[in-house]
LUMLUMFI-338723 format. One record per residue: x, y, z of N, C-alpha, C in turn; residue in three letters; chain. Coordinates in Angstrom, 1 decimal, m for minus. Example, Ala and Ser with C-alpha at 12.3 -4.5 7.8 and 13.67 -1.06 7.14 Angstrom:
BEGIN
<n.x:13.2 n.y:m5.7 n.z:7.8 ca.x:12.3 ca.y:m4.5 ca.z:7.8 c.x:13.2 c.y:m3.3 c.z:7.8 residuo:ALA cadena:A>
<n.x:12.8 n.y:m2.2 n.z:7.1 ca.x:13.7 ca.y:m1.1 ca.z:7.1 c.x:12.9 c.y:0.0 c.z:7.9 residuo:SER cadena:A>
END
This chain:
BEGIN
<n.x:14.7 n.y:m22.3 n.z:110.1 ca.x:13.5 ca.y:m21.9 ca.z:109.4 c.x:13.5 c.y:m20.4 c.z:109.1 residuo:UNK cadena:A>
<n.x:14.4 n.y:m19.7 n.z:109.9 ca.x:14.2 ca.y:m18.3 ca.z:109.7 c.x:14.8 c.y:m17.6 c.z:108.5 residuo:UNK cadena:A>
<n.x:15.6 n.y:m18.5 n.z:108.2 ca.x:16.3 ca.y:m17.9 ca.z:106.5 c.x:15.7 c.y:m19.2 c.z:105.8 residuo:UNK cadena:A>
<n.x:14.7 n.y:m19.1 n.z:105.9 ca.x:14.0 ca.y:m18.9 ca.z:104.6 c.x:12.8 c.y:m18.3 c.z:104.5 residuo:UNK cadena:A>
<n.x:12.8 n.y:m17.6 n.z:105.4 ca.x:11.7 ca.y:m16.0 ca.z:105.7 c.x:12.7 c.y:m15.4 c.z:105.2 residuo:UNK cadena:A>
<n.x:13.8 n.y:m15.0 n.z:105.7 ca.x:14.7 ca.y:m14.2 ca.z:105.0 c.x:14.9 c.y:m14.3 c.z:103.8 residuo:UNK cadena:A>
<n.x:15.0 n.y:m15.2 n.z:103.1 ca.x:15.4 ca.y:m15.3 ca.z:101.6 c.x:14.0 c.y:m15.2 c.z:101.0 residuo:UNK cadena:A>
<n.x:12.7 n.y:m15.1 n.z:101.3 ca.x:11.8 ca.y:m14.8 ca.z:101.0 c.x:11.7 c.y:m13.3 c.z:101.3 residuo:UNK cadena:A>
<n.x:11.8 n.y:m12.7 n.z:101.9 ca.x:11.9 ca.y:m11.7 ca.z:102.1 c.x:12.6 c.y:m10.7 c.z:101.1 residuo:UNK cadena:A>
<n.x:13.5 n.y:m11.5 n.z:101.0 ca.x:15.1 ca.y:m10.7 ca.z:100.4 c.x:14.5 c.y:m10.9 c.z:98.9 residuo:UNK cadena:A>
<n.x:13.7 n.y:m11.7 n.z:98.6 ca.x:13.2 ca.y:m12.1 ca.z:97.0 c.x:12.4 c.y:m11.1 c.z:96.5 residuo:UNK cadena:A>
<n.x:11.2 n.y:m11.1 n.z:97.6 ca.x:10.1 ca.y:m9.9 ca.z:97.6 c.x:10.4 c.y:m8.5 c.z:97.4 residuo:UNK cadena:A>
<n.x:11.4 n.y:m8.2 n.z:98.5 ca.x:11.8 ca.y:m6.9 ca.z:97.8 c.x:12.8 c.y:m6.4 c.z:96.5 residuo:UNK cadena:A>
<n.x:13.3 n.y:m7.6 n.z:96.5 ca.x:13.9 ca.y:m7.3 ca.z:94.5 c.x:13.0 c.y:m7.0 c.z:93.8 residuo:UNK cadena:A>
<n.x:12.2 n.y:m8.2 n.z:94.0 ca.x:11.2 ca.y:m8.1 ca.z:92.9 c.x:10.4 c.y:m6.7 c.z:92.8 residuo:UNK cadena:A>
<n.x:9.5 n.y:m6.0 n.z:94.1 ca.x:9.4 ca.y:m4.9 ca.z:94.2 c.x:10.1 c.y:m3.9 c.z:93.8 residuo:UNK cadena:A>
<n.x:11.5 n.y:m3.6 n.z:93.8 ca.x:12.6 ca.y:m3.0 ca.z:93.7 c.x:12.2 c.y:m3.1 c.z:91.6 residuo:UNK cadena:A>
<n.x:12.7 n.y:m4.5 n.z:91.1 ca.x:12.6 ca.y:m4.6 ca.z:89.9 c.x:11.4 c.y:m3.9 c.z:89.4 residuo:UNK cadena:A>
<n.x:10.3 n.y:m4.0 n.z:90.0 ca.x:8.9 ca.y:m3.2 ca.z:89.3 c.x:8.8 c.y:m2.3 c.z:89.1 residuo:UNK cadena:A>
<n.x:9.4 n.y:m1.0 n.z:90.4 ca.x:9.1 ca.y:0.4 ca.z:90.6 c.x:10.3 c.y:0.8 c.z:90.2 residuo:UNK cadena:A>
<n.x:11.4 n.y:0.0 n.z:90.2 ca.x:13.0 ca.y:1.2 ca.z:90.3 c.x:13.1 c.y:2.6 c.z:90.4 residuo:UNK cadena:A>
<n.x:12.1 n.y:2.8 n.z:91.9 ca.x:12.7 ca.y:3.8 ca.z:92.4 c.x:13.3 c.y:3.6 c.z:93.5 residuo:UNK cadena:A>
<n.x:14.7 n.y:3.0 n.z:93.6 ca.x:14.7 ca.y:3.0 ca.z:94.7 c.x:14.3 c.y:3.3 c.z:96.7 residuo:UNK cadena:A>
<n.x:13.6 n.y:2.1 n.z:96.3 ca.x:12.6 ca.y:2.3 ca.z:97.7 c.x:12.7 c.y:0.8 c.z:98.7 residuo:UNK cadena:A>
<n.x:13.2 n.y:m0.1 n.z:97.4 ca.x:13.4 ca.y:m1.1 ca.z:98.9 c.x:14.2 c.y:m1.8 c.z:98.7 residuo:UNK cadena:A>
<n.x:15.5 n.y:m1.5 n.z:98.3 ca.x:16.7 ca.y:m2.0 ca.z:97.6 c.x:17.4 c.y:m2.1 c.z:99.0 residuo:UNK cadena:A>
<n.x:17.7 n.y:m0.7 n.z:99.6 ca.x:18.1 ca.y:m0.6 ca.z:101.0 c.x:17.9 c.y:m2.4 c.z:101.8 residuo:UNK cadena:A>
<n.x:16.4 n.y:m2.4 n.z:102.3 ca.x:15.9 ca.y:m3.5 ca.z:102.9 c.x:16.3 c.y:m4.7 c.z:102.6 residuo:UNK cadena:A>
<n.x:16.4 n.y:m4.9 n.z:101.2 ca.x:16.7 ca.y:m6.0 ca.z:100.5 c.x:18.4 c.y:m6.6 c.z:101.0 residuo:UNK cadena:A>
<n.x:18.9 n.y:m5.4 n.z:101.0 ca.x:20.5 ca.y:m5.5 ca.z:101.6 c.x:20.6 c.y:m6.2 c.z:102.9 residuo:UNK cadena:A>
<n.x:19.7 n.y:m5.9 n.z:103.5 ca.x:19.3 ca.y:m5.9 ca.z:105.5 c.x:18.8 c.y:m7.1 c.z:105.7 residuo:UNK cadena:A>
<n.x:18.0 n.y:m7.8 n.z:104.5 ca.x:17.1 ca.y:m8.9 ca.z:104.9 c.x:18.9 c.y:m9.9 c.z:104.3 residuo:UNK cadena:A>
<n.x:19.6 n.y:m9.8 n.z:103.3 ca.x:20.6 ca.y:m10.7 ca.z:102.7 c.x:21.6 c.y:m10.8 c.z:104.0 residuo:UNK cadena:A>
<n.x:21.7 n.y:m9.7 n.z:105.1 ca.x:22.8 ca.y:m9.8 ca.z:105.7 c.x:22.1 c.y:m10.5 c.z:106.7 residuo:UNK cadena:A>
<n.x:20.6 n.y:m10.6 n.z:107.4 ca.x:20.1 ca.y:m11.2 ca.z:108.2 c.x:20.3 c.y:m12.8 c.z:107.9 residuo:UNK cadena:A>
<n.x:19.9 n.y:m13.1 n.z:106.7 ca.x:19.7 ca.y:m14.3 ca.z:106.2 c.x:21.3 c.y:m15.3 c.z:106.3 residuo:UNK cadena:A>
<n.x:22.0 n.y:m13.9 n.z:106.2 ca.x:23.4 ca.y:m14.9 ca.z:106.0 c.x:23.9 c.y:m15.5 c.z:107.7 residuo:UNK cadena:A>
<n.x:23.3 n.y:m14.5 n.z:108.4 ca.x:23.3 ca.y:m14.8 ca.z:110.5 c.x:22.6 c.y:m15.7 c.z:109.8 residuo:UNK cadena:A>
<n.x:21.4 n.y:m16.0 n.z:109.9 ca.x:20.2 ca.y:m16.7 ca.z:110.2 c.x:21.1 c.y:m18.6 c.z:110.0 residuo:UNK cadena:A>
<n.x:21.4 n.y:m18.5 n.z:108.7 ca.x:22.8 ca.y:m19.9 ca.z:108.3 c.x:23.7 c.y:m20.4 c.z:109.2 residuo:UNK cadena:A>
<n.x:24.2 n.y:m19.1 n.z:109.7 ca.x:25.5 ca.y:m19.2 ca.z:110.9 c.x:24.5 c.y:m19.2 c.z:112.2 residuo:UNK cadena:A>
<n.x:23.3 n.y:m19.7 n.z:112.3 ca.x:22.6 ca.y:m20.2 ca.z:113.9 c.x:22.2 c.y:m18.8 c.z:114.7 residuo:UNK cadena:A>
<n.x:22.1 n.y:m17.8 n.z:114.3 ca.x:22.4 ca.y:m16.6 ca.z:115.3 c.x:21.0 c.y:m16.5 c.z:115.4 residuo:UNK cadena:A>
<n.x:20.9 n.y:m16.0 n.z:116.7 ca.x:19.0 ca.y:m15.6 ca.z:117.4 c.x:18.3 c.y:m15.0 c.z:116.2 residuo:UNK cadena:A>
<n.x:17.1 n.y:m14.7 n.z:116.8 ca.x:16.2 ca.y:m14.6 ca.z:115.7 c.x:16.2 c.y:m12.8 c.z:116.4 residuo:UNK cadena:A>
<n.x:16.7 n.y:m12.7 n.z:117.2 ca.x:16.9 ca.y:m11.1 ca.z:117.8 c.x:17.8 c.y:m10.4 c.z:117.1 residuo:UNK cadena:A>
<n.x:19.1 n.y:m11.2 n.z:117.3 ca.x:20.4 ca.y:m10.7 ca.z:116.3 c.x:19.7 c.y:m10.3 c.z:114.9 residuo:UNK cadena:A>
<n.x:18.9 n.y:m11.2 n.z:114.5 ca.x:18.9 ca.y:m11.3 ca.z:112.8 c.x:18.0 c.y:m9.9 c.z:112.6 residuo:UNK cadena:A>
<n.x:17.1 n.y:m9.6 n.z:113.5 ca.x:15.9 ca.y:m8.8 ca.z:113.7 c.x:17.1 c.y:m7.0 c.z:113.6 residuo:UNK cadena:A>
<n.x:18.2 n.y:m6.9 n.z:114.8 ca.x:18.6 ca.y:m5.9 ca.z:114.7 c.x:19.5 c.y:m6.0 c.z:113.6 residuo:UNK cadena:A>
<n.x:20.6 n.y:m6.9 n.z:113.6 ca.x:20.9 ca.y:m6.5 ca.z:112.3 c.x:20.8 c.y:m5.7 c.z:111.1 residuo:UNK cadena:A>
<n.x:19.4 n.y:m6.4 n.z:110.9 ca.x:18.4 ca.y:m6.2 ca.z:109.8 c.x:18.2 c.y:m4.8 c.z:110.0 residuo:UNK cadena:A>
<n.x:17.6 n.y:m4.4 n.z:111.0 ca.x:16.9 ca.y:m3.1 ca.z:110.9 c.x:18.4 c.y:m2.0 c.z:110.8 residuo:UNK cadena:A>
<n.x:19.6 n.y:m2.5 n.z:111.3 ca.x:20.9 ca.y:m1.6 ca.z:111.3 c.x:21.1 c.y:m1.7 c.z:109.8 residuo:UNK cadena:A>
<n.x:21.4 n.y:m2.7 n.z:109.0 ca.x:22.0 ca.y:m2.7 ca.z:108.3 c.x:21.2 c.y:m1.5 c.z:107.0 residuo:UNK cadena:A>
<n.x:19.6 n.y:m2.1 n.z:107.1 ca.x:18.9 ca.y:m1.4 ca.z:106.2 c.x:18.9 c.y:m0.2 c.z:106.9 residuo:UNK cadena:A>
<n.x:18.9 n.y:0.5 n.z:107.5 ca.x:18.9 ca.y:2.0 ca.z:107.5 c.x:20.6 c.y:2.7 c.z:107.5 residuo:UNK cadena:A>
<n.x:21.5 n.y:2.1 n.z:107.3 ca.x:22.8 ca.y:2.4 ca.z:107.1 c.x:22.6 c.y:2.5 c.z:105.6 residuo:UNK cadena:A>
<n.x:22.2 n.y:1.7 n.z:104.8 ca.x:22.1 ca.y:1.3 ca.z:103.5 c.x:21.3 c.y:2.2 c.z:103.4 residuo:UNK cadena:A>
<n.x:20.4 n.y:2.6 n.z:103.4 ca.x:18.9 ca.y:4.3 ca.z:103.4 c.x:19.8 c.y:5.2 c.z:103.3 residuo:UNK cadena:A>
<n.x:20.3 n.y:5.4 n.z:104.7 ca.x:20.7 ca.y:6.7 ca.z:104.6 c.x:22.0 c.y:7.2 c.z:104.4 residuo:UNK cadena:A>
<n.x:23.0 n.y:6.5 n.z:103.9 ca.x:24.7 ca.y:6.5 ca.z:103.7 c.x:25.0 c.y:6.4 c.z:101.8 residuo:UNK cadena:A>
<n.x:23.7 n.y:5.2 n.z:101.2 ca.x:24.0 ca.y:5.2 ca.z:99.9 c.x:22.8 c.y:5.2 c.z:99.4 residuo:UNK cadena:A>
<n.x:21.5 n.y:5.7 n.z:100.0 ca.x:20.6 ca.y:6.6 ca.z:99.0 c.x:20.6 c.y:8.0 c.z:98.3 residuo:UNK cadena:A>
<n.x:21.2 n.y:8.8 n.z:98.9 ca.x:21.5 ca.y:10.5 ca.z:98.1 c.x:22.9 c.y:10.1 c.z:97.1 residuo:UNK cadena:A>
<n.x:23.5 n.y:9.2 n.z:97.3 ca.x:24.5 ca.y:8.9 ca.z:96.3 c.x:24.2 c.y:8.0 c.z:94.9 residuo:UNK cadena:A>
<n.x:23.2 n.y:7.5 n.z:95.3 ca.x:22.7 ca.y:6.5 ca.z:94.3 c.x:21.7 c.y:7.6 c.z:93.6 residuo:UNK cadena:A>
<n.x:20.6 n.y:8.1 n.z:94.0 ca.x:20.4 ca.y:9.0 ca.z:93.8 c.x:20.5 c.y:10.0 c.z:92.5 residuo:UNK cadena:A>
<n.x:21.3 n.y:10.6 n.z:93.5 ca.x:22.4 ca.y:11.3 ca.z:92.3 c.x:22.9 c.y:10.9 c.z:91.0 residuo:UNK cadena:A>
<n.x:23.5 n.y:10.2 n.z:91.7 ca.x:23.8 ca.y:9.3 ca.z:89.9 c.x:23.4 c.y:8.1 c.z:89.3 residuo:UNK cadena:A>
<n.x:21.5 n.y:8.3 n.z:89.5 ca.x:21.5 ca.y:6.8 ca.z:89.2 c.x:20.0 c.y:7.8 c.z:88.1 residuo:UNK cadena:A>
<n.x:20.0 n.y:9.1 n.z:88.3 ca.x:18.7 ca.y:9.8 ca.z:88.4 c.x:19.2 c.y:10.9 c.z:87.3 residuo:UNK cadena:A>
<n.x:20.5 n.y:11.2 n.z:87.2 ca.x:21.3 ca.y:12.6 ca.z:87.0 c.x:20.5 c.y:12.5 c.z:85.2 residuo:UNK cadena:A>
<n.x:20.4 n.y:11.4 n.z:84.6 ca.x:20.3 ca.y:11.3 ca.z:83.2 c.x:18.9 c.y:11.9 c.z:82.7 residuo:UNK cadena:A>
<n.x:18.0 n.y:12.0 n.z:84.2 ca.x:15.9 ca.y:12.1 ca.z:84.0 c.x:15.7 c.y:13.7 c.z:83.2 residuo:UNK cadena:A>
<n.x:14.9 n.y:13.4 n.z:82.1 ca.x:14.7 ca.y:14.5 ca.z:81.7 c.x:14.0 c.y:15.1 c.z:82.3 residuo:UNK cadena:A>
<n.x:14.0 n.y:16.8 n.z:82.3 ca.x:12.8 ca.y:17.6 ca.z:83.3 c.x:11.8 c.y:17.7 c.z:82.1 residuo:UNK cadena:A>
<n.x:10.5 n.y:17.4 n.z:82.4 ca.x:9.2 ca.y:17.2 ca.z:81.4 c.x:8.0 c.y:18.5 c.z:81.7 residuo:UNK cadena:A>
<n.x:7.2 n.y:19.0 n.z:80.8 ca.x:6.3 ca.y:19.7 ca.z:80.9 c.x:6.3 c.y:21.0 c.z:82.3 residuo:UNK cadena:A>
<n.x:6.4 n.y:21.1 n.z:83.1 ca.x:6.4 ca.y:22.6 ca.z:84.0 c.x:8.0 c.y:22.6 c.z:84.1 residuo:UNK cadena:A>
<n.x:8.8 n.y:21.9 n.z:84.7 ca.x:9.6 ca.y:21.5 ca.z:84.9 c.x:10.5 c.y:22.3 c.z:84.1 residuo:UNK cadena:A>
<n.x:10.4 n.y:21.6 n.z:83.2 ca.x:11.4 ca.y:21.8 ca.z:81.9 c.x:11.4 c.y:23.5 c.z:81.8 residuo:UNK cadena:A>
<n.x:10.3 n.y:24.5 n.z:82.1 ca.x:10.3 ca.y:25.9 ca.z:82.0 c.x:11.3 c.y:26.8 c.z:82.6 residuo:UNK cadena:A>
<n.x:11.4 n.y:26.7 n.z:84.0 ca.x:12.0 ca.y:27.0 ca.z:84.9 c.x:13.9 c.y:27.2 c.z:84.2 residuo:UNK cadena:A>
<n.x:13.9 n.y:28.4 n.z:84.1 ca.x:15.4 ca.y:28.7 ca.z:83.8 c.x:15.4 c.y:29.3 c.z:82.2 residuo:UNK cadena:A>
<n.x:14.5 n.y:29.1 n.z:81.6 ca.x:14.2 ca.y:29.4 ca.z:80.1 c.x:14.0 c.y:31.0 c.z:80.2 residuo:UNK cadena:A>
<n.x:13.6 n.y:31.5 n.z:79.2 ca.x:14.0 ca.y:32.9 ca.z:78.9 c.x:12.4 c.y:33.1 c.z:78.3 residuo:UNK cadena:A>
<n.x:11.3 n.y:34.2 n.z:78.3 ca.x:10.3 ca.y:34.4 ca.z:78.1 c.x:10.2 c.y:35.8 c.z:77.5 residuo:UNK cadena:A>
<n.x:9.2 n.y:36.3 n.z:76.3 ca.x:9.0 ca.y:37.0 ca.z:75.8 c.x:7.6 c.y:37.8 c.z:76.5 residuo:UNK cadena:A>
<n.x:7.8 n.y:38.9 n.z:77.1 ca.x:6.8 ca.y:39.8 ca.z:77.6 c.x:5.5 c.y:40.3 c.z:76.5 residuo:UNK cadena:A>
<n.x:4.0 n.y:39.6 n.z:76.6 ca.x:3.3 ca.y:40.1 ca.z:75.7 c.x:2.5 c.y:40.8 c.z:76.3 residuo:UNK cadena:A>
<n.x:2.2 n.y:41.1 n.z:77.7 ca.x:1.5 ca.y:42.4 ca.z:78.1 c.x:2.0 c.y:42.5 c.z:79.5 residuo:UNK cadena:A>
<n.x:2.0 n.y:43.8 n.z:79.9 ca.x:3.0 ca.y:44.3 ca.z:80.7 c.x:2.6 c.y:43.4 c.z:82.2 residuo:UNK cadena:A>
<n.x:3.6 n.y:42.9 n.z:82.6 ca.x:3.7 ca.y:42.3 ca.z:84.1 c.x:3.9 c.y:43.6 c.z:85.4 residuo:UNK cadena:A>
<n.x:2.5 n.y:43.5 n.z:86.2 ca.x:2.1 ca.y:44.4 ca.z:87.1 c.x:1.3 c.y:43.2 c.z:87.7 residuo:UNK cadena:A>
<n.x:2.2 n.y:43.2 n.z:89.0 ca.x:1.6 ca.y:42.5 ca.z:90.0 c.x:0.3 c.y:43.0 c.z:90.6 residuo:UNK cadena:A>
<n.x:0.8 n.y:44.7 n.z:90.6 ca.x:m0.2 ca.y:45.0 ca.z:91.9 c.x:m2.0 c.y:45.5 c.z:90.9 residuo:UNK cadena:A>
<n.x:m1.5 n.y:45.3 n.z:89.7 ca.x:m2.9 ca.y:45.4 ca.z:88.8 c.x:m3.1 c.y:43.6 c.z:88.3 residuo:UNK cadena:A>
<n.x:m2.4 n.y:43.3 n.z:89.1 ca.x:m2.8 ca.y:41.5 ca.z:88.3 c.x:m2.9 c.y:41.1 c.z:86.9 residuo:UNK cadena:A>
<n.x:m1.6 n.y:42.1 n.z:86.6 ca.x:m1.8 ca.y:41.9 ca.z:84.7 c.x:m0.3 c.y:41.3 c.z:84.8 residuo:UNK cadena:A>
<n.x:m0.5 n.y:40.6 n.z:83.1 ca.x:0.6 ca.y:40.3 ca.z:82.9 c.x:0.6 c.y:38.7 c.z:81.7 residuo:UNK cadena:A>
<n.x:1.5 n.y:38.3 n.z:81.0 ca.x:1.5 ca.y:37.4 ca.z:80.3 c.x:2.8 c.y:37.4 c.z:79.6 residuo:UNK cadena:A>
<n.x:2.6 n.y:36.4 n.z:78.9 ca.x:4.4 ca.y:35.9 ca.z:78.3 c.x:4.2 c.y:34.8 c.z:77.6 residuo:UNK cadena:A>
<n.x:4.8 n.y:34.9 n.z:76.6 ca.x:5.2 ca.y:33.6 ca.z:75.6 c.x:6.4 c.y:32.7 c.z:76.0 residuo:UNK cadena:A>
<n.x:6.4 n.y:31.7 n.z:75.8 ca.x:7.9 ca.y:30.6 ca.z:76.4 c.x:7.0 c.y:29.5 c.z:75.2 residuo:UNK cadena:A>
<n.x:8.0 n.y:29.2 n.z:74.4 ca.x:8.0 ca.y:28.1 ca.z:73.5 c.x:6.6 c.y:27.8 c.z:72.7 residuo:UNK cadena:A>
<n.x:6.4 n.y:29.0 n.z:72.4 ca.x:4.9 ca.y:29.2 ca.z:71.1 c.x:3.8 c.y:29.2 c.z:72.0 residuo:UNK cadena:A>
<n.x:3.8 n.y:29.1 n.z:73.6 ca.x:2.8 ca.y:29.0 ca.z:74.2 c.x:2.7 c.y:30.4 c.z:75.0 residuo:UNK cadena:A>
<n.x:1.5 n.y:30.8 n.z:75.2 ca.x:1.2 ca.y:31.9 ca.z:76.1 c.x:0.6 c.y:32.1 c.z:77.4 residuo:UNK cadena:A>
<n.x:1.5 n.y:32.5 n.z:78.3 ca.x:1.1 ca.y:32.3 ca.z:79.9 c.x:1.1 c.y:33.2 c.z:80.6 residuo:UNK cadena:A>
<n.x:m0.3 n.y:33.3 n.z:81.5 ca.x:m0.2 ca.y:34.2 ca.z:82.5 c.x:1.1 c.y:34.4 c.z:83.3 residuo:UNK cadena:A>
<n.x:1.5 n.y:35.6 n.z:83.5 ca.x:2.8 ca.y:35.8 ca.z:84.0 c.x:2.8 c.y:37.0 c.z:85.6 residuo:UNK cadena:A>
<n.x:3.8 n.y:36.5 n.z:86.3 ca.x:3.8 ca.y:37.7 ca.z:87.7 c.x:5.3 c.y:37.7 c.z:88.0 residuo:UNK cadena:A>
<n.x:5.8 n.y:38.8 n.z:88.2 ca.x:7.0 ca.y:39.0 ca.z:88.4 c.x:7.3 c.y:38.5 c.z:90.1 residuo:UNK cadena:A>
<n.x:8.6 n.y:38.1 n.z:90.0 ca.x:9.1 ca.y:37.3 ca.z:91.3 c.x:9.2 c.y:38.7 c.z:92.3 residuo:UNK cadena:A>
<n.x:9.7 n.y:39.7 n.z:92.3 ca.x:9.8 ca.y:40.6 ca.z:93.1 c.x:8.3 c.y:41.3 c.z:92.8 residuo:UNK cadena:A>
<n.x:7.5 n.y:42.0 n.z:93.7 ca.x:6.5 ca.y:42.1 ca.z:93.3 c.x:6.4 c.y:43.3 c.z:93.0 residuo:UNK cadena:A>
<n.x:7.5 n.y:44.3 n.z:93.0 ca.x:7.6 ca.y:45.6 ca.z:93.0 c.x:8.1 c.y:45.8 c.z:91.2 residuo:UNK cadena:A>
<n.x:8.7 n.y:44.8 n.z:91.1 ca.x:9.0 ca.y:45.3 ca.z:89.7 c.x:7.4 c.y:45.2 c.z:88.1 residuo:UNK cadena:A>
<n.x:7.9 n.y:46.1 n.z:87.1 ca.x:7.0 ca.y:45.4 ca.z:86.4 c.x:8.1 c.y:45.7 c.z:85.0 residuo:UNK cadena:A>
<n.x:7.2 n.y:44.9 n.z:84.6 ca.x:7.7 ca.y:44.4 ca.z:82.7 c.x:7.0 c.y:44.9 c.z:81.5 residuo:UNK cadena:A>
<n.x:7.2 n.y:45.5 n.z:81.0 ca.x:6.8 ca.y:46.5 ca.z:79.9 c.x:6.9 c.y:44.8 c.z:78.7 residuo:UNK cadena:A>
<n.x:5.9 n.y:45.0 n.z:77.6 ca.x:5.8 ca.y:44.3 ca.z:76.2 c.x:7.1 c.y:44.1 c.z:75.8 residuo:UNK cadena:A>
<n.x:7.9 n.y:42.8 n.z:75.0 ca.x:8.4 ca.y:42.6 ca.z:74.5 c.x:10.2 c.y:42.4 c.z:75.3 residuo:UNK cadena:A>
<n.x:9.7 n.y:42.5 n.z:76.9 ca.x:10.5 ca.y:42.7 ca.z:77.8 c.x:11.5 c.y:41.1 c.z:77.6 residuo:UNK cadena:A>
<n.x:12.5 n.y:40.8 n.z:77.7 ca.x:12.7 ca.y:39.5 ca.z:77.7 c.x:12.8 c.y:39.1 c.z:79.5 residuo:UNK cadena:A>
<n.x:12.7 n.y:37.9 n.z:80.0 ca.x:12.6 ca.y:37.8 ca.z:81.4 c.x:13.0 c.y:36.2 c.z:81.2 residuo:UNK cadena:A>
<n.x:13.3 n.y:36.0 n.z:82.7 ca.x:13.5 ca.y:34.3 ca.z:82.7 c.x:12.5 c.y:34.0 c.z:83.7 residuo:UNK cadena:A>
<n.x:12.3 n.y:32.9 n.z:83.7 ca.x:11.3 ca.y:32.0 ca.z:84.4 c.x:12.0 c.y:31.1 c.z:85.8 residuo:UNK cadena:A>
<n.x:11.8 n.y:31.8 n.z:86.8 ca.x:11.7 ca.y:31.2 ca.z:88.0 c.x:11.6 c.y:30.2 c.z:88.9 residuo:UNK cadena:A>
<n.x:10.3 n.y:30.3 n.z:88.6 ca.x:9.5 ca.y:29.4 ca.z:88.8 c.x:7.7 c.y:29.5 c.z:88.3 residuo:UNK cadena:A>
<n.x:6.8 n.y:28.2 n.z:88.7 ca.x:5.5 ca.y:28.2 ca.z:88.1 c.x:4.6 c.y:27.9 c.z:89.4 residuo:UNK cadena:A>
<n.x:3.8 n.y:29.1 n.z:89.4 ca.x:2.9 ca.y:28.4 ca.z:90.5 c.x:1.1 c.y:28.6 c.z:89.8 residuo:UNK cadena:A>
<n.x:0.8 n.y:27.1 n.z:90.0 ca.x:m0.3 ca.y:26.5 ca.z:89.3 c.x:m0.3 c.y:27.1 c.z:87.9 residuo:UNK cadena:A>
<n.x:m1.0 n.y:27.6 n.z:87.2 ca.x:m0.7 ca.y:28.3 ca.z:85.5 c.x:0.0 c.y:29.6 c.z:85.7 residuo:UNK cadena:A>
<n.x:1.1 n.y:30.4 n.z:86.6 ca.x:1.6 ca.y:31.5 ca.z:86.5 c.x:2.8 c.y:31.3 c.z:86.1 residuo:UNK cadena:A>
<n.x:3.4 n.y:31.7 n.z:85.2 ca.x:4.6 ca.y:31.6 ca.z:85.6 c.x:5.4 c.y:32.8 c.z:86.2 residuo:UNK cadena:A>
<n.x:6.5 n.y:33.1 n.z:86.8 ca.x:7.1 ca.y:33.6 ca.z:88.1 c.x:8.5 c.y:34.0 c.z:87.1 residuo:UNK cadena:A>
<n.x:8.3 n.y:35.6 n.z:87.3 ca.x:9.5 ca.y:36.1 ca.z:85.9 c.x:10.4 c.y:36.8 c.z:86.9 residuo:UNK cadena:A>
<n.x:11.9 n.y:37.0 n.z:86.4 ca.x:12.5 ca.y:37.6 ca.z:87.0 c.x:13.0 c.y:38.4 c.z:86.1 residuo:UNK cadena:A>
<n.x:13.8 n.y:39.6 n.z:86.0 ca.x:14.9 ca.y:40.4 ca.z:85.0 c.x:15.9 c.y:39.0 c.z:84.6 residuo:UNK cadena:A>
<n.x:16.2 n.y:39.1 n.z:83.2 ca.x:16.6 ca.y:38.1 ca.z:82.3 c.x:18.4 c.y:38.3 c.z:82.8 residuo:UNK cadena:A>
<n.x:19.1 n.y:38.1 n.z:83.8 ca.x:20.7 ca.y:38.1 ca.z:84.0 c.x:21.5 c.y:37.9 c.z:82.8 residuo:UNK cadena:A>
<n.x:22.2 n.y:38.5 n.z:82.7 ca.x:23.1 ca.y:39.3 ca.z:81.4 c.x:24.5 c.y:38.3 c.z:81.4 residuo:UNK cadena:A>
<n.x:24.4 n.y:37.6 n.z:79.9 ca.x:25.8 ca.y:36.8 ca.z:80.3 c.x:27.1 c.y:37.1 c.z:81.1 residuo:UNK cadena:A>
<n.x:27.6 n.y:36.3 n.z:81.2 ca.x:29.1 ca.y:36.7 ca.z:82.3 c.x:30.4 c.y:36.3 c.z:80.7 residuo:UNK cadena:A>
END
């Protein structure tokens, strides 16, 4: 009786798996197939229990950052995301310690603060983008090709 908990089980989380595809319970899905296959071959309902719980967290943690990686590598970066590493045009001078500052990046204009806080940015300065925190974006000196 117990593999066919397991094969219900093992069904459940595909299907989940199939819905979200984010990899979240593909792992489990593996763990409940290896239980299921003891379960056939007569093995306790203990065995099938650790098993299960070995096999799915081997499968988590051994071929999740690999799958991952190249299962993910294709996602485009969208809306903030996408900024980060771009190159920005200075429209009023970046001064942290006067809380000024602003910048164009892709026809749009955004409050701007320099990453080091000590520096500041004179108009028409070019700078790259950092990072964004809530509508700032976070400028550094623009690094000079190699």
């Amino acid at each position: 009786m117990a593999s066919v908990y397991w094969l219900i089980f093992f069904v459940v989380m595909i299907g989940i798996e199939l819905g979200t595809l984010a990899l979240t319970t593909i792992w489990f899905a593996g763990g409940a197939l290896v239980a299921f296959v003891l379960s056939l071959f007569g093995a306790g309902v203990e065995l099938q229990l650790t098993v299960f719980v070995i096999v799915s967290f081997i499968l988590l943690f051994f071929t999740r950052p690999w799958a991952s990686r190249y299962l993910n590598r294709n996602t485009v970066k969208t809306n903030v995301e996408s900024l980060i590493g771009r190159t920005a045009r200075v429209t009023q001078q970046i001064n942290n310690e006067l809380g000024t500052g602003s910048a164009i990046v892709g026809g749009q204009e955004w409050t701007a603060r320099a990453q080091n806080p000590e520096d500041i940015y004179e108009p028409d300065a070019i700078v790259e983008i950092q990072g964004v925190r809530g509508v700032k974006l976070i400028v550094s000196q623009k690094k000079e090709a190699e």
